[in-house]
C-alpha positions as CSV (number, residue, x, y, z in Angstrom):
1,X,66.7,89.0,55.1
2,X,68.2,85.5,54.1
3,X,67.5,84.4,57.8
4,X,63.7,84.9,57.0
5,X,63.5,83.3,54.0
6,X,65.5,80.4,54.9
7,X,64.1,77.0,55.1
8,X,66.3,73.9,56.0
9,X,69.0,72.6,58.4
10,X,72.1,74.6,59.1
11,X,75.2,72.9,59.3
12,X,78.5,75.4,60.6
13,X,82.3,74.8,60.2
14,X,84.2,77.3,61.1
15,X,88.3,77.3,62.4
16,X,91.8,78.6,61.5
17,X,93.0,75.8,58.9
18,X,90.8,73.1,57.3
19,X,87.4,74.6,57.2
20,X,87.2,74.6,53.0
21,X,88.1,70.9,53.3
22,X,85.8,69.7,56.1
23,X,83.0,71.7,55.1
24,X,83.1,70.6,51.3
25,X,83.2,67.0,52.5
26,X,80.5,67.0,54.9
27,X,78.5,69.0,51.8
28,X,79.5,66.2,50.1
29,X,78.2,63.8,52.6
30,X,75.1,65.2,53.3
31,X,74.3,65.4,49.1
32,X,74.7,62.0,48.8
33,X,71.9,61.2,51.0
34,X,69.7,64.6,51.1
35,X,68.2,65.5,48.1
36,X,68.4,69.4,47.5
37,X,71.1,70.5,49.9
38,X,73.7,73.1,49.5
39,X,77.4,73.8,50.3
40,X,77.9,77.4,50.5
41,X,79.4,80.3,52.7
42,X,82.9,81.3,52.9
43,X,83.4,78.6,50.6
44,X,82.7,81.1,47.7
45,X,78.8,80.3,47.5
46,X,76.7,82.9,49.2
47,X,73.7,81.7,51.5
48,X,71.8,84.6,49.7
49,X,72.4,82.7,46.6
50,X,70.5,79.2,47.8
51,X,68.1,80.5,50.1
52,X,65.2,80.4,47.9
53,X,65.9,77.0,46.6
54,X,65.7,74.9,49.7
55,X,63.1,73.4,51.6
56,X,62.5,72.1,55.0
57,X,64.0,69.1,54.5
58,X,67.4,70.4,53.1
59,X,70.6,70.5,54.9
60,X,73.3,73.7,54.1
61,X,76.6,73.2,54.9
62,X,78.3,76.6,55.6
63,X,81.9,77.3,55.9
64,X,82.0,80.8,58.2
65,X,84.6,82.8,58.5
66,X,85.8,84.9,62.1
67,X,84.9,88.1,60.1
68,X,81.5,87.0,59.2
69,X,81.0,85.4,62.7
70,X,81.7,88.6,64.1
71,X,78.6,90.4,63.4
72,X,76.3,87.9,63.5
73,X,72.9,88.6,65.1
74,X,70.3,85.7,64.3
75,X,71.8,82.9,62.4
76,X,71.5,80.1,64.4
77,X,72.9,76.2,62.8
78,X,71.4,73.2,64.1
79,X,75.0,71.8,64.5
80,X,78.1,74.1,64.4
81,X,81.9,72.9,64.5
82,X,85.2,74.5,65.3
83,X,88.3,72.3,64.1
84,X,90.5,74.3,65.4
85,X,92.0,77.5,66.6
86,X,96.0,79.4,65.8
87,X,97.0,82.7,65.3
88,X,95.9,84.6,62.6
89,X,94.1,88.0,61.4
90,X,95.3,89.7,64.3
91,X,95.9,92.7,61.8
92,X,91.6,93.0,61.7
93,X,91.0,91.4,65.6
94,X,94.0,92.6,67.1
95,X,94.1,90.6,70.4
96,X,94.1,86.2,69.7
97,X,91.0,86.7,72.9
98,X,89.0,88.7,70.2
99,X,89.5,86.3,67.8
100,X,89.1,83.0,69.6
101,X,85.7,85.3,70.8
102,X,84.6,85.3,67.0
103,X,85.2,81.9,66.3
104,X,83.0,81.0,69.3
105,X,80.4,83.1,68.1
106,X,79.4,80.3,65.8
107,X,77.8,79.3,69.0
108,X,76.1,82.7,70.2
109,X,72.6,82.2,69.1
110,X,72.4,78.0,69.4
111,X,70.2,76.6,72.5
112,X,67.8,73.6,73.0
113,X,68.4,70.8,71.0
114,X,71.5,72.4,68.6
115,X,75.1,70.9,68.9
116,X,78.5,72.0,68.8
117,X,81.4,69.8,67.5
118,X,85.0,71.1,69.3
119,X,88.2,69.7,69.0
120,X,89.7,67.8,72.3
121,X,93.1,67.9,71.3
122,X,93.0,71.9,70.4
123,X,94.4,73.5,73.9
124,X,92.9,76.9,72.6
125,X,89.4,75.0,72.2
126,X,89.5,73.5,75.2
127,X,91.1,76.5,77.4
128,X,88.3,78.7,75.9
129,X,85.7,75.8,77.1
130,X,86.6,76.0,80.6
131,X,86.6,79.6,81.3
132,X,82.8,80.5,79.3
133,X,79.6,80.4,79.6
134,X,77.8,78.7,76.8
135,X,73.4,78.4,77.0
136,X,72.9,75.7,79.2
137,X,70.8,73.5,76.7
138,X,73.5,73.6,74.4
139,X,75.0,69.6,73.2
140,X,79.0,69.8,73.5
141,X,80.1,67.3,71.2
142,X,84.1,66.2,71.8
143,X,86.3,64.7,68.8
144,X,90.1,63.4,69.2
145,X,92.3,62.6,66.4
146,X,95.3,61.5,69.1
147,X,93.9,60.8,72.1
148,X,92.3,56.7,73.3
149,X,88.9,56.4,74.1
150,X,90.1,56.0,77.6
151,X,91.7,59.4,77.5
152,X,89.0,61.1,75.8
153,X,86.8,60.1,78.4
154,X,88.8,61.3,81.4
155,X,90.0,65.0,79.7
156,X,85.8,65.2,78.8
157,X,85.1,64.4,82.5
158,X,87.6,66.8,83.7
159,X,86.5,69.4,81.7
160,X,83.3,69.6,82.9
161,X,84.3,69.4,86.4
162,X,86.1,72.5,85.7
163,X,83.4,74.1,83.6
164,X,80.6,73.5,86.8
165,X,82.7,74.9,89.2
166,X,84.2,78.1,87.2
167,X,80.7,78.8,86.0
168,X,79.6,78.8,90.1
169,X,82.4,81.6,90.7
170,X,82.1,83.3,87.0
171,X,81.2,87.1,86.5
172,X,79.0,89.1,87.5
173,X,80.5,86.9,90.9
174,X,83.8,86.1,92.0
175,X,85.1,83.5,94.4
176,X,84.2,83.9,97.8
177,X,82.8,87.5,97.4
178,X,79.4,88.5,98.2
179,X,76.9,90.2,95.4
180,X,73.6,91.8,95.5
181,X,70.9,90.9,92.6
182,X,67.0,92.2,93.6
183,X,64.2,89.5,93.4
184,X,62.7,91.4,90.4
185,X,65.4,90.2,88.6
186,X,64.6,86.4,88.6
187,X,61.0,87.1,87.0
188,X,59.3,83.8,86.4
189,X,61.9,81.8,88.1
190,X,61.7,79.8,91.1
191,X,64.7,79.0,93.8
192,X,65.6,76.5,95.6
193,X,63.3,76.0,99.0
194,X,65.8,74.5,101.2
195,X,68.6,77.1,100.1
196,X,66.5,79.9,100.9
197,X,66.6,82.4,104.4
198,X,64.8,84.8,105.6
199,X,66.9,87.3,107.3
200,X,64.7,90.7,108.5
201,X,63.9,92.2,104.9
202,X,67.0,90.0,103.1
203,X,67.2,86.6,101.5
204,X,70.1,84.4,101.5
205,X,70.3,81.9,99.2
206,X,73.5,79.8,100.7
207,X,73.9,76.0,101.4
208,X,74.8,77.1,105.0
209,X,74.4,81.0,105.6
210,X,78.0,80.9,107.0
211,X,77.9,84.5,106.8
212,X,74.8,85.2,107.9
213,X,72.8,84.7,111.3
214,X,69.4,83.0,110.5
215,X,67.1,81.7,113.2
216,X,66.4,78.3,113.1
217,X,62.7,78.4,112.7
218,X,63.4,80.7,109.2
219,X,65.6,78.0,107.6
220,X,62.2,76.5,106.2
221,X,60.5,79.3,104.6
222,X,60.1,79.0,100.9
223,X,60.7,82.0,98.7
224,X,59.5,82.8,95.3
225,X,58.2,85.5,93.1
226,X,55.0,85.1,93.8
227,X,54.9,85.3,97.5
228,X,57.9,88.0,97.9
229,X,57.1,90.7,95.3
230,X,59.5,94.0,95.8
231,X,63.3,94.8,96.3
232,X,64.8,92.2,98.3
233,X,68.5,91.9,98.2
234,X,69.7,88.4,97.5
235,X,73.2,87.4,99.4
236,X,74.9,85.1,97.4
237,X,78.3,83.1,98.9
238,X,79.8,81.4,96.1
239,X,81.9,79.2,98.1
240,X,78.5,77.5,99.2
241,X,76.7,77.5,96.0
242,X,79.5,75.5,93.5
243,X,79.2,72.4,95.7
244,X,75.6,72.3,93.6
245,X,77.3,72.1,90.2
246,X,76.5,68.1,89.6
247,X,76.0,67.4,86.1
248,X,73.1,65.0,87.0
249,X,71.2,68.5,87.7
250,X,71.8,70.8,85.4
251,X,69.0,70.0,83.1
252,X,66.5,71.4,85.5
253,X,68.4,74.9,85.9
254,X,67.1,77.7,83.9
255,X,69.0,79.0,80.9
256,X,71.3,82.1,83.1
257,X,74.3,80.9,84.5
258,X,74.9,83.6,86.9
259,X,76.0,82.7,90.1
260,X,73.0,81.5,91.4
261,X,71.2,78.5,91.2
262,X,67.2,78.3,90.1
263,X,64.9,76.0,88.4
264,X,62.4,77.6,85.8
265,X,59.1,76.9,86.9
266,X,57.8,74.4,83.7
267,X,60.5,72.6,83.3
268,X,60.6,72.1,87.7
269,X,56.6,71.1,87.8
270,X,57.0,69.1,85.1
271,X,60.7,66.9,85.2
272,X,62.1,67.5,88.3
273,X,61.3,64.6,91.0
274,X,64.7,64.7,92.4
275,X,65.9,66.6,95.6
276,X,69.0,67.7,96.4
């Protein structure tokens, strides 16, 4: 109900120690140059509380707790921030994975154009970073309270190198083993034409088909939706497809991270001039 009656910018601060602190001074901030915004949340100010009050052009900051974040359905901040991450409420999460899962719900329902701030020198943060899947339009914002700019810079770069090429091999596919998704699946998506086979009634969607006899005169059919309706299995190799994780690229992927790489269709007709 707040959700629906809630005009204005979300701001989201959420982590283990310090989240009172840094969202009261952001509120702070934000109030000394944004007329008719709030701090509220965990804080001890309800959301329910302000919601009729602001306007489009007010900014909320909300300090969120891991309990709160971990029934969350629509909310959805503009910017969200984890500070950090230690042990604690295990007695309500059980398991540190469930709770370092809440705290990254913050995230669940941010996509284009939102940002999330995480803390480089939080091994927790980072660890959790490099093993998940967050929506691919999502701004990863970095922050280092001990680290030089020269080692920010490098852990950021290696991070993401790590993050491309786990993402490649994540669930529902693991390294090196073959899965089969039907074309029905990838509704309004097109795939890449060069990466695409024809193989009797299969398609293989490989850099080089190792496993796979193709004919040569097949290698440069192009596949999509439109031409190929029905139940065609789709053979992925994973050990092909990661070598296509290049940042440079991404933007043009759809929003599913699954294995397999695909453009949607308007953003392909419409930004993407380059080739692999």
């Amino acid at each position: 109900m707040v959700l629906d009656i809630h005009i204005g910018t979300i701001l989201a601060i959420t982590g283990t120690n310090g989240k009172t602190t840094t969202t009261t001074l952001v509120g702070d901030i934000i109030r000394r140059h944004t007329p008719n915004s709030y701090i509220t949340g965990n804080i001890g100010f309800p959301i329910s509380d302000i919601s009729d009050k602001t306007d489009e052009d007010s900014i909320i900051a909300v300090e969120t707790s891991s309990f709160q974040l971990e029934t969350i359905n629509e909310f959805r901040p503009k910017v969200s921030a984890i500070i950090n991450i230690t042990e604690d409420h295990l007695n309500r999460h059980k398991t540190m994975e469930r709770y370092i899962e809440c705290k990254f719900n913050i995230t669940k329902n941010q996509s284009y154009g939102d940002y999330v701030i995480l803390n480089l020198d939080d091994e927790m943060i980072v660890r959790y970073t490099l093993e998940h899947i967050f929506h691919s339009d999502l701004n990863i914002v970095w922050f280092s309270s001990t680290l030089t700019r020269e080692q920010i810079i490098e852990k950021i770069e290696y991070i993401n190198e790590v993050r491309y090429e786990y993402i490649m091999k994540s669930k529902p596919f693991e390294n090196g083993e073959k899965k089969e998704k039907w074309i029905n699946d990838f509704k309004d998506y097109i795939f890449f034409k060069n990466y695409i086979y024809i193989q009797k009634e299969e398609i293989c969607i490989s850099l080089e088909c190792k496993d796979s006899t193709i004919e040569e005169n097949e290698k440069d059919k192009d596949i999509s939706k439109e031409e190929k309706e029905g139940n065609y299995r789709v053979l992925v190799n994973i050990q092909d497809i990661h070598l296509l994780r290049k940042t440079q690229y991404r933007k043009y992927y759809g929003s599913k991270w699954d294995g397999i790489y695909y453009r949607n269709k308007e953003k392909y007709n419409k930004k993407c001039s380059k080739r692999i």
